[in-house]
N, C-alpha and C positions, 0 to 999 in steps of 0.2 A: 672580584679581585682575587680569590682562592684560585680560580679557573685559570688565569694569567699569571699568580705566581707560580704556582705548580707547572703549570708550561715554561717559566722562564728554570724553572728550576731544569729540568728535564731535559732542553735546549744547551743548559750551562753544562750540564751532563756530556751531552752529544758535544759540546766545543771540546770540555778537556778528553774525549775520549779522540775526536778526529787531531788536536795539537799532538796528541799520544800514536796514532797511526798514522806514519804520512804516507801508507800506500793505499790511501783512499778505500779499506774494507771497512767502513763504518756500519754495522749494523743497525739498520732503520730503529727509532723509537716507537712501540706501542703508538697507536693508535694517529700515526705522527702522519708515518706516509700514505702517499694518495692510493688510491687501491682503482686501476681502469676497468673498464667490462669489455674484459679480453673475452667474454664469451664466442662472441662471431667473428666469422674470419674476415675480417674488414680492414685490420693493420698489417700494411704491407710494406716492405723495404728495398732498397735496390743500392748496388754498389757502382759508381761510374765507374765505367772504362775504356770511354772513345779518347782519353787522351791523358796526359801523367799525370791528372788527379786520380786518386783512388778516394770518394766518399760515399759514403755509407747515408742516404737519404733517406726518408718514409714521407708516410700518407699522414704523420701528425704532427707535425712541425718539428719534431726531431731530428738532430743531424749527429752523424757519430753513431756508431755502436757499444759506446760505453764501455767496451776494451771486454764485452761479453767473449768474444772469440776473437781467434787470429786473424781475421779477412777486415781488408781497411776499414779504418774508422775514417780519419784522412792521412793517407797514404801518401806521399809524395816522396821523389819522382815511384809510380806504382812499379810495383814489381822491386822495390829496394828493400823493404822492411821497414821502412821508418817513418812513423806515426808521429803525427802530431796536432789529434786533438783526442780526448775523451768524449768528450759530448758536447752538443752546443741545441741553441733554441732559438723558434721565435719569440720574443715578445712585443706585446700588443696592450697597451695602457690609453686610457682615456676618464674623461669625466661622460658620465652613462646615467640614465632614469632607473629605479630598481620599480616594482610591480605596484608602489606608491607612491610614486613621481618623488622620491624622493631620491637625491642627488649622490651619490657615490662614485669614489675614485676606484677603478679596475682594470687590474693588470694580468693577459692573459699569457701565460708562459706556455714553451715547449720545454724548457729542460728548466734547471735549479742547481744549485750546488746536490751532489749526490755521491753517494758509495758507487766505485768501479765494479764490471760484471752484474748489474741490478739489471732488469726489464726496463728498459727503454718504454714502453707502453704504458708505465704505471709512473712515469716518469712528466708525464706530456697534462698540459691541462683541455687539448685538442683531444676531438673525433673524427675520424675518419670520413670522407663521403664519398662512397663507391668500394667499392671493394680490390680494388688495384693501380697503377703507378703507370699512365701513358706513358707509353713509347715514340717519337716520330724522328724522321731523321730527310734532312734534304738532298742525302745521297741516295742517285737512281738504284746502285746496286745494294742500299740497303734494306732489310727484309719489314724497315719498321718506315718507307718510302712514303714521305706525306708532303704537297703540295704546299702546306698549310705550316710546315714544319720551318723553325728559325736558323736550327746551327747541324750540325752532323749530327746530333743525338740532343736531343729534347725531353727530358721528364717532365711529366703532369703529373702533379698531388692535388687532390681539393680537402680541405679537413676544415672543419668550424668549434665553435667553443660553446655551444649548447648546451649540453649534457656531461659531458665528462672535465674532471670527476667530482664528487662531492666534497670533496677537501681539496686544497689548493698540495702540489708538493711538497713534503719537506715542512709543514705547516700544521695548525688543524683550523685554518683561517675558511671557513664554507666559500668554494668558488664561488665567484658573481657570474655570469657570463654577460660581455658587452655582446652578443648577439653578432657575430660576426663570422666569414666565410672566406677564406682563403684559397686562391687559385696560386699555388706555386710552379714555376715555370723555372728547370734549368737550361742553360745552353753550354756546351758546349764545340769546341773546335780541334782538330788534330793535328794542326801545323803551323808552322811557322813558331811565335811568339803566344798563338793562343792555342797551343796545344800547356799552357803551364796555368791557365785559372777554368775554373767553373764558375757561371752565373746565377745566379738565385734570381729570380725577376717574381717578387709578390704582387699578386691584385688582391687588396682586401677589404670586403662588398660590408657597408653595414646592413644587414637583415633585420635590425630592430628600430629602435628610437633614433632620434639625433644621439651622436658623440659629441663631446665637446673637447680641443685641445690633446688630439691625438696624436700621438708617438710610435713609432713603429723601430725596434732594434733587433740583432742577433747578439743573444749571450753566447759565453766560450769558453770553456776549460781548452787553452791550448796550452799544450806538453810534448815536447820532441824530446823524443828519444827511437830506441833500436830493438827491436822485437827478437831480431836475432841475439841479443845481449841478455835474454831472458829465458832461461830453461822453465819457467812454470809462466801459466797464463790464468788471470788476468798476473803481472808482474807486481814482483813485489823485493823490497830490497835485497832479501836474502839470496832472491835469482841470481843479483849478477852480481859482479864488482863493482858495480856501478853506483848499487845504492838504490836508493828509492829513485823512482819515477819521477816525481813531483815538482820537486825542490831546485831542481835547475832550468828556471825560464829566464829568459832576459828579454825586457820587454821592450817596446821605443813606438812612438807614434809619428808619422808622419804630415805634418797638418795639413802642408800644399796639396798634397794625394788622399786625404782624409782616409786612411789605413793605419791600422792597428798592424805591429808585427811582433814576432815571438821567434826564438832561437835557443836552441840547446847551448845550456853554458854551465859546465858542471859545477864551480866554484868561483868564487872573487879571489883576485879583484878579476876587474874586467877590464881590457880580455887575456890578462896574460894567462891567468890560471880556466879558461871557461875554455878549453880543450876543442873547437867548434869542429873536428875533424873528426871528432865521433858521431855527432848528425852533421854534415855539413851544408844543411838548405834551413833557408828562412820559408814563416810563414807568414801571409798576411792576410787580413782581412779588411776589404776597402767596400767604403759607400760608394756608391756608382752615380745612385740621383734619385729623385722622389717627384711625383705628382699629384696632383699639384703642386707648384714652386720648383726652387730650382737652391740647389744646394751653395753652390758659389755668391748666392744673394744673400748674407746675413742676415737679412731684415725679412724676407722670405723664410728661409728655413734654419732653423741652426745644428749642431750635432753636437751629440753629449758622448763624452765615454766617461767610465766609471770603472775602475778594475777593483778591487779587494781580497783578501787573502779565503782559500777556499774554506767554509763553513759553515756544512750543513745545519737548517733551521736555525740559523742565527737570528736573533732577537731582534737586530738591526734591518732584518730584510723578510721578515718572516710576517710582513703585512702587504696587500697589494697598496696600500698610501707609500711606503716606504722602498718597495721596488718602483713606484711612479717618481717618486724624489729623482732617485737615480738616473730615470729615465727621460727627465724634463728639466734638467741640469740648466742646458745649455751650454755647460762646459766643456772642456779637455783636462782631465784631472790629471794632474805631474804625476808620471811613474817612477815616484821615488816613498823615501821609507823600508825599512827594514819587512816589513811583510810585503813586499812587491819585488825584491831583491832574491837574489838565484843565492840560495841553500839556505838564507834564513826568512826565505816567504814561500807561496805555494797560491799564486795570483789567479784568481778570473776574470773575466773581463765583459763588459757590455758597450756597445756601440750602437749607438742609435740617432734619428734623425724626427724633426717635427718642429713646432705642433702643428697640425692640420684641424686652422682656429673650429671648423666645424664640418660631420661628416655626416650630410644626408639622411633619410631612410635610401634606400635603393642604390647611394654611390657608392664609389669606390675611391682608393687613393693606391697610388704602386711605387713600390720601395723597392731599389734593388741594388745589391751588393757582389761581393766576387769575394770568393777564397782563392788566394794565389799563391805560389810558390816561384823559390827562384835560388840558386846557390848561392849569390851574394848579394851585396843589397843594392847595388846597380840593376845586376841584374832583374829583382825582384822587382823594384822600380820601373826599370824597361817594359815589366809584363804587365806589369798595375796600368803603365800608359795604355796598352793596346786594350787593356779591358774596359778604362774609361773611352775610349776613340769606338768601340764598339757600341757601348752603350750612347753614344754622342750622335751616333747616325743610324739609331735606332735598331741596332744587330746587321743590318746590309753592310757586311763586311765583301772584299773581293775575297774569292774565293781559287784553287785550283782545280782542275780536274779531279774526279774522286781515283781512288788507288782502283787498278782492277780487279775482278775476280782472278782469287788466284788459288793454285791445285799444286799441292809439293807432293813429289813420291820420294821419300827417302830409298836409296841402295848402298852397295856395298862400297864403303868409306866414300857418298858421296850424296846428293841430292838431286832431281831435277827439279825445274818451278814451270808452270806452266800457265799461263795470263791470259785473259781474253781481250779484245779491243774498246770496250764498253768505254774508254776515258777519250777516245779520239773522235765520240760524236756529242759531247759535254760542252753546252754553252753558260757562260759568265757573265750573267744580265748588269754586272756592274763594270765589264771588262768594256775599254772602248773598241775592242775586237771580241768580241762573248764567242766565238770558237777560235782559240787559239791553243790547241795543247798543240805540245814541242816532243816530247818524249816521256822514256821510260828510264826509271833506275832501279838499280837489283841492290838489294842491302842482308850482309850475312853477318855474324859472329855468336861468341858464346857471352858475351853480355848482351843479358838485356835490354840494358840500359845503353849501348853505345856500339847498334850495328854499323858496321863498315860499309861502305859503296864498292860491290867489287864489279860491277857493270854498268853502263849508262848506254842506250838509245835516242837520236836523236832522227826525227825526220829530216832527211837533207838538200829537198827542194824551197826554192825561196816560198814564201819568206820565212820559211822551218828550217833557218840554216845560222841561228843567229848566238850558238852560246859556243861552236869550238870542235864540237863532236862530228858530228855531220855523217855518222854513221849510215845512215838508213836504218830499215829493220831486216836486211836480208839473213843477215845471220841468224835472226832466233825467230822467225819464220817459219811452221812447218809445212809441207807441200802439200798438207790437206790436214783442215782444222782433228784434234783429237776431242773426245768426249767423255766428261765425268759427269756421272750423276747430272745428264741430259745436259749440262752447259759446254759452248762449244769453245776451244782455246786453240786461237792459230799461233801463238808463241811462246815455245822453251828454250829456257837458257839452264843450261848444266854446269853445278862447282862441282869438281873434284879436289881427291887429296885429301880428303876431311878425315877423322877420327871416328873408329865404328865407337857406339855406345856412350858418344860426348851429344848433351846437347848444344843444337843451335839452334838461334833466331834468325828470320828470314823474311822480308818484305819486298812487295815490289811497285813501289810509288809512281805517280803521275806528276806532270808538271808544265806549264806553260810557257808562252814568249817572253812574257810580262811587255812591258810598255817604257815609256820615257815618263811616265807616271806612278805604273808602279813596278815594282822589283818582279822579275820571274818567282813565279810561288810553285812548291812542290806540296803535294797529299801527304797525308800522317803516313807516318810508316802504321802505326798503331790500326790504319785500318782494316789491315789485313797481316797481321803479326804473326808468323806463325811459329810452334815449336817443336823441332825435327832432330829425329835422333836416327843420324845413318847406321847402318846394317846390311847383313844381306839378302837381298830381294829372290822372291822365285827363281832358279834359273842363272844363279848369279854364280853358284859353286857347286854345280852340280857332282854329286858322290860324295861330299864332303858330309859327314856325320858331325851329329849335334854334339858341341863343344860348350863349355864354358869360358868367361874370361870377364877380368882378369884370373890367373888359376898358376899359381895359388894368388890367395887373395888374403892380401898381409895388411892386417890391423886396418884398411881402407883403402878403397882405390882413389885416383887422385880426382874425380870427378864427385865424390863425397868427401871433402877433407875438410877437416872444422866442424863434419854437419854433428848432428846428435846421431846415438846410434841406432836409432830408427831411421831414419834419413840414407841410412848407408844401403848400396844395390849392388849387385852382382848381373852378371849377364848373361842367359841361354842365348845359344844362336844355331841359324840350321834346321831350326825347329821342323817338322812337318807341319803344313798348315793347319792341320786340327788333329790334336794329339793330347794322351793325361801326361802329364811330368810329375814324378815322383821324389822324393830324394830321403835316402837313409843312413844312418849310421852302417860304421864298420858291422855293426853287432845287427844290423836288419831293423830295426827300429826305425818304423816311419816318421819322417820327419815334418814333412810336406807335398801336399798335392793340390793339385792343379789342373785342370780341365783349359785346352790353351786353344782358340780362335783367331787365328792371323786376322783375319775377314775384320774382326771386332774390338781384338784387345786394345787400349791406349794406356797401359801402365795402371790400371786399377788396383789399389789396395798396396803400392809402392809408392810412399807419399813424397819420397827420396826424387824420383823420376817425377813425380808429377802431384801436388798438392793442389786442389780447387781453392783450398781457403786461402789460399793466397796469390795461384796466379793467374786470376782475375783479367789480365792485357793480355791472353792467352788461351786457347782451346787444347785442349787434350792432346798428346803429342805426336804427333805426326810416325810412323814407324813401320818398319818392313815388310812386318807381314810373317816374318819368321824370328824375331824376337822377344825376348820375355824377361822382366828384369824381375828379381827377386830380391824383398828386405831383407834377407837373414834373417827374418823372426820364422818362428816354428808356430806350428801350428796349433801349440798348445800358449801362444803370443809370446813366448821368450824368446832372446836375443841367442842367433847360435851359437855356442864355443867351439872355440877352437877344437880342428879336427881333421880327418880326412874323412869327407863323404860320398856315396853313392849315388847317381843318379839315373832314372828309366825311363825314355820314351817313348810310348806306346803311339803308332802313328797309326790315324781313325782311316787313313786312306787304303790302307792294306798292304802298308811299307815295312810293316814286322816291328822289331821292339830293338832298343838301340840300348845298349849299359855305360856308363861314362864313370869317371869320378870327379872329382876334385878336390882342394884342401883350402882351410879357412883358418890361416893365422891370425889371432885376434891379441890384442891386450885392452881393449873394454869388456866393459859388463852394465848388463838393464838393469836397473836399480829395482 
C-alpha cells in the first residue's frame, strides 16, 4: 500500500502541475516514464504525402510526431500549416494467460496522455520488426511500382509487443505483453474525394496463447490549430495571441458514420465566439470495419468511445484493467461536461471496436480506420463516405490514369513543362472500358493549395471526343521527343508572363472518359507537384550583368510578407553558372559568401524559398540555373541591418569578376 500511495501521491503531483501548464510541457516523473531501447536503428518514421494528408507514421504504433519539430504531425490540407493532432496510438486490450496460466487483463498501447516535443519511441509499448517502413505504390510511373500494391502509396509497418518496454507509459505498471504482431497497412489516393483521408488497415496475429474478448482502438490527442500562429516550437501560449494550444477543441461524434470529429473553436459559446476561420477544416476519425464481424451488426461487434480531459499518469487510467474499461465500454460516451468543452477542458479521445469473443494462436483479426479531413462538415462527411465505399469493396476503387512524368524548366518570367505519354497506355481493370484516358490538363498558380487550370487536351477522335475540348494534342506536341535525365517527352506546353523570383506550383494531370456509371476521373495534381521559381535561364539576357532585386529591398519584399525574419530572401540574377558571390559592407567587411552551382543549387540553406520541414507535397524548387536567393542572415547568423551593400562575382568560367551594389532598408531586428 506505501508503493501505491506514494504513486498516487506523485501522479496528484503531475495532475496539479499539467491543470497548472496547459501547453502540455509536463516534465516526466522519476522513474514514472517508460524508457525504449532506442539503442538500434530499428525505429523508423515516414510523413505522407501522395495526397492532402500530411501524417507522421512509424514502425511502432505511433502516429503524430508529438509536435517534436515543424514537419506534420497531421497536417491538413498539407502544405497549410495547420495541425491537428499531437499524437495518437494503437491500442490493443484483451484477457491473456501470463507464464502461470494465470489470467490477466492487458492493454498494449502506442501512445498515452504525454508532455509535447518528448520521444515518441519512449512513448510506444510497441517494437519495431525490421528495421524500415515499405514502400509500394500502384502507379506504373512510380519509383516504389508494386504489382502487389492497394492505393497510390502504400506504407508497411510490422511492430509487436514482446519486449518493449519494461514499464507501461506514463505508469510504473510492468508491461504484460499479449504476445502479439501487427502488420500496419496504409492507403492512400490522390484524387477525386479520396485525395482528403488516409487508411490505416491493422492485421493483428496472436503469436502466443489464446486471447480472450479482444478490443482493438486508436487513442488521439486531436488539437487544431496554426503553426504559422506560433514563433517558438513546440508552441506555447506565450507564442501567439492565441493562447495555448490546447484548450480549444470542439468535439461531436457522428454515430451513423461511426467518426469521432474535432475543430478549432477558440471560446464559447458555440459557435458564435469559436472564431472557426482561424483553422477552418474539420478532423475526423472514422472506424471503417473489423474482421471478423461486421460493425453495423450490434450483436456482432460494438464500438466504444471514451474521451477525457488530458492527464498524464492519471490514477484513473494509469492501470491496463482500467484503460480495458474504457476500451470495452461498448458505449458512445456524450461529449459533454466542462472538461470536454473548448477553453475550460483540454479532451482526448479513444475509439475503439470489439470484442473478438476469442483470438487463436496463429490468427488474426483486422481493424481498420481513416483519418479524414474536410472544410465543413458536409464536406468532411462526403469524404468519410468514399472512405467507408473503399473499404466496402475491399480498396478496388476506379481509378484514373496516373499523372505523367513531368520536367519543368523555369526561364525568364516564365516556365516550360514538358510530359511524357506514359498515361495513354494506362488500363482500369475496374473501368468497363480499362483503356480509356481522354486527355491532359496543365494546373499553375502561387497557392498551393488551389492551382488554376490554365490548359486542357483532349483527344479528339471518337470516341475521345466526349467532354467539349476536342483539341488534339497538336499544339504541345514536339516534332521529336526531348530528353532529360534519359526519359523521353514528346509534349511542352509554355506559361508566360509570370513574375521572376515568385514561386509557383505546377501539375499536369491525366484523366479519362468516365462512363454512364461513373463520372470522368482526373490524377492528383499532387502526383507530380512541382515548385518553380522563374528567372533568367542561360542565354536568355545575354550581356546583362548580375543584378540584384528587389533593390533596394525595403523592410521585405512582397513574396516574404508576414513571414519571420529568417523567412525573408532577396535575389542574385545573371549569375555565372559557377561562380563565389561575396557581399560586403561599405567599410569592406565581409559579410557573406558563397560558392554558387547553377547545375546544383535548389535554394539550400534559404528556408524562406524553400523549407523541407515543411513542404513535404513538394521537391526542392525548380530554378534557372542562374539564380541565387539569399536570407539576409550574415554569416556570423545575424539578421542584416539596414544598409548599402557591396557585392562580387567571381565567375569559375573565366568571365572575370563583376562588382554590384545594393541597399537593404529594414525596420526588423533578430531577437
Amino acid at each position: 500500500m506505501r508503493v501505491r500511495a506514494g504513486l498516487v501521491m506523485v501522479l496528484a503531483l503531475r495532475a496539479a502541475a499539467a491543470a497548472a501548464d496547459p501547453d502540455h510541457m509536463l516534465p516526466p516523473a522519476p522513474g514514472v516514464e517508460a524508457v525504449a531501447d532506442t539503442s538500434r536503428p530499428l525505429f523508423r518514421l515516414l510523413v505522407t504525402n501522395n495526397n492532402r494528408m500530411g501524417i507522421t507514421v512509424t514502425n511502432y504504433g505511433f502516429i503524430g510526431n508529438n509536435f517534436v519539430s515543424r514537419s506534420p504531425s497531421l497536417e491538413y490540407p498539407l502544405g497549410s500549416g495547420f495541425e491537428h493532432m499531437v499524437r495518437g496510438g494503437i491500442w490493443i486490450g484483451a484477457q491473456a494467460l501470463d507464464d502461470s496460466d494465470r489470467v490477466f487483463v492487458g492493454v498494449t498501447t502506442g501512445a498515452q496522455d504525454g508532455a509535447q516535443g518528448g520521444s515518441s519511441q519512449s512513448a510506444t509499448e510497441y517494437s519495431p520488426i525490421g528495421t524500415k517502413i515499405e514502400q509500394r505504390s500502384k502507379l506504373p510511373n512510380s519509383q516504389f511500382f508494386s504489382r502487389d500494391a492497394v492505393s497510390e502509396l502504400d506504407l508497411i509497418a510490422r511492430y509487436h509487443d514482446r519486449t518493449q518496454p519494461l514499464f507501461s507509459p506514463s505508469t510504473n505498471e510492468k508491461h504484460r505483453p499479449l504476445n502479439v504482431e501487427v502488420r500496419q497497412e496504409n492507403y492512400m489516393w490522390s484524387f477525386a474525394d479520396f485525395q482528403h483521408f488516409v487508411v490505416f488497415h491493422l492485421t493483428i496475429k496472436n503469436v502466443g496463447r489464446p486471447l480472450k474478448n479482444a478490443w482493438v482502438g486508436f487513442y488521439s490527442e486531436l488539437a487544431s490549430g496554426g503553426k504559422q500562429y506560433y514563433n517558438s516550437w513546440p508552441p506555447s501560449s506565450s507564442a501567439s495571441s492565441l493562447g495555448s494550444w490546447y484548450n480549444k477543441k470542439l468535439l461531436a461524434y457522428d454515430d451513423s458514420l461511426r467518426m469521432f470529429r474535432e475543430h478549432f473553436c477558440f471560446a464559447p459559446p458555440v459557435p458564435d465566439n469559436c472564431r472557426f476561420s482561424v483553422v477552418p477544416y474539420w478532423i475526423g476519425i472514422k472506424l471503417l470495419g473489423v474482421h471478423p464481424g461486421n460493425l453495423a451488426d450490434i450483436s456482432s461487434r460494438k464500438v466504444s468511445l471514451a474521451a477525457w480531459s488530458w492527464a498524464p499518469g492519471s490514477p484513473f487510467r494509469d492501470q491496463d484493467a482500467e484503460r480495458y474499461a474504457l476500451m470495452s465500454s461498448g458505449m458512445i460516451q456524450p461529449l459533454q461536461g466542462d472538461t470536454l468543452l473548448p477553453e475550460s477542458g483540454d479532451p482526448v479521445e479513444l475509439l475503439a471496436a470489439g470484442p473478438f469473443p476469442e483470438v487463436a494462436p496463429d490468427s488474426s483479426i483486422v481493424f481498420d480506420f481513416a483519418i479524414v479531413g474536410g472544410s465543413d462538415v458536409p464536406d468532411l462527411h462526403r469524404h468519410a463516405a468514399f472512405a467507408q465505399r473503399a473499404f466496402d469493396r475491399d480498396y478496388i476503387v476506379p481509378v484514373p490514369p496516373p499523372s505523367p512524368n513531368l520536367h519543368v524548366v523555369a526561364r525568364d518570367h516564365g516556365v516550360d513543362l514538358y510530359w511524357n505519354d506514359s498515361p495513354e497506355s494506362f488500363e482500369d481493370p475496374t473501368s468497363p472500358s480499362p483503356r480509356d484516358f481522354e486527355g491532359y490538363r496543365v494546373y499553375l498558380g502561387e497557392d498551393r493549395l488551389d492551382l488554376k487550370r490554365v490548359a486542357q487536351f483532349d483527344l479528339a477522335t471518337p470516341p475521345n471526343d466526349t467532354t467539349g475540348f476536342n483539341t488534339g494534342f497538336g499544339a504541345i506536341r514536339l516534332p521529336r521527343d526531348t530528353t532529360f535525365d534519359g526519359v523521353r517527352y514528346p509534349y511542352r506546353y509554355s506559361v508566360r508572363a509570370l513574375k521572376n523570383g515568385f514561386k509557383y506550383f505546377t501539375a499536369v494531370t491525366a484523366y479519362d472518359l468516365g462512363s454512364s456509371e461513373i463520372e470522368s476521373l482526373e490524377s492528383g495534381i499532387a502526383q507530380n507537384k512541382t515548385l518553380v521559381i522563374p528567372g533568367p535561364a542561360a542565354g536568355e539576357r545575354p550581356g546583362e550583368k548580375p543584378v540584384v532585386f528587389p533593390n533596394p529591398y525595403r523592410v521585405e519584399a512582397r513574396w516574404d510578407q508576414g513571414k519571420l525574419v529568417r523567412d525573408h530572401y532577396l535575389w542574385f540574377t545573371n549569375l555565372p553558372e559557377r561562380c563565389t558571390l561575396k557581399i560586403f559592407t561599405l567599410s569592406g567587411d565581409l559579410v557573406f559568401e558563397s560558392e554558387f552551382d547553377g547545375r546544383s543549387y535548389h535554394a539550400e540553406g534559404s528556408r524562406g524559398v524553400y523549407d523541407p520541414r515543411s513542404e513535404l507535397d513538394v521537391d526542392p524548387p525548380t530554378l534557372s540555373g542562374r539564380t541565387f536567393g539569399w536570407n539576409l542572415i550574415t554569416r556570423q547568423g545575424q539578421a542584416a541591418a539596414s544598409g548599402l551593400y557591396l557585392f562580387t562575382v567571381e565567375d569559375h568560367g573565366g568571365g572575370g569578376r563583376h562588382v554590384g551594389k545594393f541597399l537593404v532598408v529594414k525596420s526588423d531586428r533578430e531577437d
